[in-house]
C-alpha positions in Angstrom: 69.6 11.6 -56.4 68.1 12.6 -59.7 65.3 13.8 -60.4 62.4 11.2 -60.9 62.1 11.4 -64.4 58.3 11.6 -66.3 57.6 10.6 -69.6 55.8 12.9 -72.5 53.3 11.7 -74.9 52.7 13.5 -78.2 49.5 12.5 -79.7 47.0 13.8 -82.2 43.8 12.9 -81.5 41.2 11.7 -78.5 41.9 7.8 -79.2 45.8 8.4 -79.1 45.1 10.2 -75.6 43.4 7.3 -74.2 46.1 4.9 -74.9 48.7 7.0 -74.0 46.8 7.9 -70.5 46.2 3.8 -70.2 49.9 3.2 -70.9 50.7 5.1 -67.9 52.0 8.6 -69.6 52.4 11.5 -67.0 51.9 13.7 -69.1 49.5 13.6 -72.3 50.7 16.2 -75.1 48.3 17.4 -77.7 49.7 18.4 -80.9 49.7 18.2 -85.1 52.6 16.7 -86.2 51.1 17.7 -89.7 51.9 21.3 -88.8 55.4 20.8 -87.6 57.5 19.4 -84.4 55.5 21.7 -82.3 52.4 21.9 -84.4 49.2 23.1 -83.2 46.1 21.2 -83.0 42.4 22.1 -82.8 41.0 23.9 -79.7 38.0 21.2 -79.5 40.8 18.8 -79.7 42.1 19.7 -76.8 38.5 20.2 -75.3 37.4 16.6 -76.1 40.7 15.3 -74.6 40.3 17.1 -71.1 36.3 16.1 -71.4 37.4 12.3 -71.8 40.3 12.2 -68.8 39.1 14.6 -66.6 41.4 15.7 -63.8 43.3 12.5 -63.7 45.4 13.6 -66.2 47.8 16.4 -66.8 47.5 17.8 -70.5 50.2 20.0 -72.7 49.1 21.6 -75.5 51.6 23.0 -78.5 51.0 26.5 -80.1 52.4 26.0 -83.1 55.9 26.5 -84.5 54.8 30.4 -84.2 56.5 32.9 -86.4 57.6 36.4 -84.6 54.3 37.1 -84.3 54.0 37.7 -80.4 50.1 38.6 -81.0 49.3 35.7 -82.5 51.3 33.7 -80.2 49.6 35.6 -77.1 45.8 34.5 -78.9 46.9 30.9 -79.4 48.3 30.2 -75.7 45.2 31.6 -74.1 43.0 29.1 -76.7 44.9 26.7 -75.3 44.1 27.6 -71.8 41.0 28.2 -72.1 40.3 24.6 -74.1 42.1 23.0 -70.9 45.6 22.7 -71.0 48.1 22.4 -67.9 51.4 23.0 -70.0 51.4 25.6 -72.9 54.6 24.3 -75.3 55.6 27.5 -77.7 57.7 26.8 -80.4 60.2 29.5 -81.0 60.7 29.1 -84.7 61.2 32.3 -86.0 61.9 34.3 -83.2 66.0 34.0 -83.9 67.1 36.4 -81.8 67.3 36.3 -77.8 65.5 39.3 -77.4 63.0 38.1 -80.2 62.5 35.2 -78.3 62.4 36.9 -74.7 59.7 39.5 -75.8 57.4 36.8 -77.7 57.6 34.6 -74.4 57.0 37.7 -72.0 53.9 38.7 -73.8 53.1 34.9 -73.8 53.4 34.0 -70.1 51.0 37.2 -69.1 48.6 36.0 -71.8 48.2 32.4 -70.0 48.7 33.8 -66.2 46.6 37.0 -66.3 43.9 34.2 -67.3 45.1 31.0 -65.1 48.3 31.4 -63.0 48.3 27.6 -62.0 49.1 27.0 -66.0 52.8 26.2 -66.8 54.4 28.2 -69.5 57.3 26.5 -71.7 59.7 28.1 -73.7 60.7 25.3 -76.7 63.4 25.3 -79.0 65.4 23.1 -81.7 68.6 21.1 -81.2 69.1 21.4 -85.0 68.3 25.2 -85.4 71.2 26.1 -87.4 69.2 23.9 -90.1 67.3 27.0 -90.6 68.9 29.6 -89.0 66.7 29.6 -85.4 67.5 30.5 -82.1 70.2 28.9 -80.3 68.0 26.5 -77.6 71.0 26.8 -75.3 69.5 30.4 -74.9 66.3 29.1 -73.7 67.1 28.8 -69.8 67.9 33.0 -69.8 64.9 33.4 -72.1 62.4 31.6 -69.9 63.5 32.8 -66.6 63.3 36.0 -67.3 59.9 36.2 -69.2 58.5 34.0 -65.9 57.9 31.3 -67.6 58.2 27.9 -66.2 60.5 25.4 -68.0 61.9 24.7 -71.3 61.6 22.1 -74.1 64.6 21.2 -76.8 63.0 18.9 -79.4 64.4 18.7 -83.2 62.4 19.9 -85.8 63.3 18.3 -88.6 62.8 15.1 -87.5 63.7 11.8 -89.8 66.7 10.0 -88.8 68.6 12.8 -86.4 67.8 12.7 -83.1 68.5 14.9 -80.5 72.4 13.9 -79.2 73.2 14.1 -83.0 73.2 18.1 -82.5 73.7 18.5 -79.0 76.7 16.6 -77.1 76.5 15.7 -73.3 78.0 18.2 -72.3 76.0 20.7 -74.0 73.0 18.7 -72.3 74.2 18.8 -68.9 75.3 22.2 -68.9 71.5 23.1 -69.9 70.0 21.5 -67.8 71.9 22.2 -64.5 71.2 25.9 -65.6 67.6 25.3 -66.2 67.4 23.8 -62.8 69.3 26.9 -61.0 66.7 29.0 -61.8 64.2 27.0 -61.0 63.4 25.8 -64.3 61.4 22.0 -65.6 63.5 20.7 -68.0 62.2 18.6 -71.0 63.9 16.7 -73.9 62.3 15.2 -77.0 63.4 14.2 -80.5 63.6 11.2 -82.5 64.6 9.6 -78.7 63.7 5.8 -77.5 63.7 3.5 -75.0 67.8 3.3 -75.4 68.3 6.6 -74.7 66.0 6.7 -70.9 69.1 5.7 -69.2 71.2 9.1 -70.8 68.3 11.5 -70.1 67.9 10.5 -66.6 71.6 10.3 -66.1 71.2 14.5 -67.3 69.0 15.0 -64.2 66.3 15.8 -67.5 62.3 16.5 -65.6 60.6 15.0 -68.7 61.1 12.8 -71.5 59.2 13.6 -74.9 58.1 10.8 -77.5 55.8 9.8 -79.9 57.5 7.9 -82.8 59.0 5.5 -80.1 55.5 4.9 -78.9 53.5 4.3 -82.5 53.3 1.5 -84.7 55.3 1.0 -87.4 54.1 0.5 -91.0 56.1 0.0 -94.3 59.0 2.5 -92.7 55.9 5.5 -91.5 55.0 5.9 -87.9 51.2 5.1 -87.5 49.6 5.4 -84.3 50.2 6.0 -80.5 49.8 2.5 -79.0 48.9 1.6 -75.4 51.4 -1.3 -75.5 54.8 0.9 -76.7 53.9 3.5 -74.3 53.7 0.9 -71.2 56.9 -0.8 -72.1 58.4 2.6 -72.3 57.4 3.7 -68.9 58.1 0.3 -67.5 61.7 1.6 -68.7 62.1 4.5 -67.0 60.4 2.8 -63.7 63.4 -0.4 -64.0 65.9 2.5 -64.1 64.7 4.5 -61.6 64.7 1.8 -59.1 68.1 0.4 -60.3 69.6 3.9 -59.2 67.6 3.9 -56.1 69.4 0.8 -54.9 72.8 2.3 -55.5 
C-alpha cells in the first residue's frame, strides 16, 4: 500500500495559516512568494504563526532561494529554528553543482541539529532548472542522504502556466522517489499542481503534496489568498482517494 499521502500549504502570512490549519492542512508552510518559489519570510512571521497554532500544528519554513552562500544559508535555517519551525525547506538555487549542493546542505543540517535534532532538514530543488542553468533535482536524493538531511522537495520555480509533470515525466518521478525512499528519505512534490493531479502523486508513493495557488482565490487571472474552503475540498480529495485504494 502507498504511503498515506499529506498535503502542504504555502502561505504568507498569520491569517493564511489559520485557514489553512482550519482547512485541515498537515502541514502549514511559511514562505514569500514575493522572494521566489522558495522565498523566505520574516522570522516574527514564523514566530506569530507557531504563537497562534501552538503544538497542534506542524510548521515548514523556506530559507530562501539561497545563492552558494553556505554561511548565509547556515544563519537563515537556524532563524528559522529558532522562530519555531518543524521543517527547514532550502532552496538550492545557485548551488549548480552536486558537490555545491552537498557542502551547502552539510553545513545546513549541523546548523539546525547542533541547535534542535528533532527538526527535519529538506533539500529542495527545481523541475525546470535547466531554465537557469540549476542543479539537476534528480540529484537531490544522493545530496540529502549524504549531508543527513531528512527528505527532499522538487517544486518549479518559475511558476505561470508549467507545472511540475511538464518538466519531469513519470518515470523520472517514480524513479525519484523510490530512491528517496531507499534511503530513508520524505518525499515532497509541489508546483503549479491541483486537485487533478492527487490521484498521480499518490499513485508515485509521493509523502507530501505542496500547494498554494490551487488553494487561493482567484481574481481577474492573479492568485489572491489562501482560503479555508479550497484547502478543505482539497484534502477531502486526497482523503476520497485514499480510501478508494484502501478498498482495493
Amino acid at each position: 500500500m502507498k504511503n498515506t499521502l499529506r498535503l502542504l500549504v504555502s502561505i504568507s502570512d498569520a491569517d493564511e495559516a489559520l485557514s489553512a490549519f482550519k482547512g485541515g492542512a498537515d502541514i502549514i508552510d511559511i514562505k514569500n512568494p514575493k522572494e521566489g518559489a522558495l522565498g523566505a519570510n520574516f522570522p516574527w512571521v514564523i514566530a506569530k504563526v507557531r504563537k497562534i497554532l501552538g503544538d497542534k500544528a506542524q510548521i515548514s519554513a523556506t530559507i530562501g532561494d539561497m545563492p552558494n552562500l553556505p554561511g548565509t544559508a547556515s544563519l537563515a535555517a537556524l532563524g528559522a529554528v529558532h522562530s519555531g519551525a518543524n521543517y527547514v525547506k532550502v532552496g538550492l538555487f545557485g548551488t549548480n553543482s552536486f558537490y555545491d549542493a552537498l557542502y551547502m546542505m552539510k553545513n545546513v543540517v549541523r546548523s539546525v541539529k547542533d541547535h534542535e535534532s528533532k527538526v527535519k532538514v529538506i533539500a529542495s530543488g527545481y523541475a525546470d532548472y535547466a531554465e537557469f542553468k540549476g542543479l539537476n533535482p534528480l540529484l537531490l536524493p544522493s545530496i540529502a542522504y549524504k549531508a543527513e538531511a531528512n527528505g527532499v522537495l522538487i517544486d518549479v520555480k518559475n511558476k505561470g502556466v508549467s507545472k511540475l509533470f511538464d518538466f519531469l515525466d513519470l518515470s523520472q518521478l517514480q524513479a525519484f522517489v523510490d530512491g528517496s525512499h531507499k534511503l530513508g528519505l520524505t518525499v515532497a512534490l509541489a508546483g503549479g499542481l491541483g486537485k487533478e493531479d492527487v490521484i498521480r502523486i499518490q499513485e508515485l508513493g509521493a509523502d507530501i503534496i505542496g500547494v498554494r495557488r490551487a488553494v487561493c482565490e482567484k481574481i481577474n487571472d492573479c492568485f489572491g489568498r489562501v482560503q479555508e474552503n479550497f484547502v478543505s475540498d482539497f484534502v477531502r480529495e486526497i482523503r476520497l482517494l485514499q480510501n478508494h485504494k484502501s478498498y482495493h
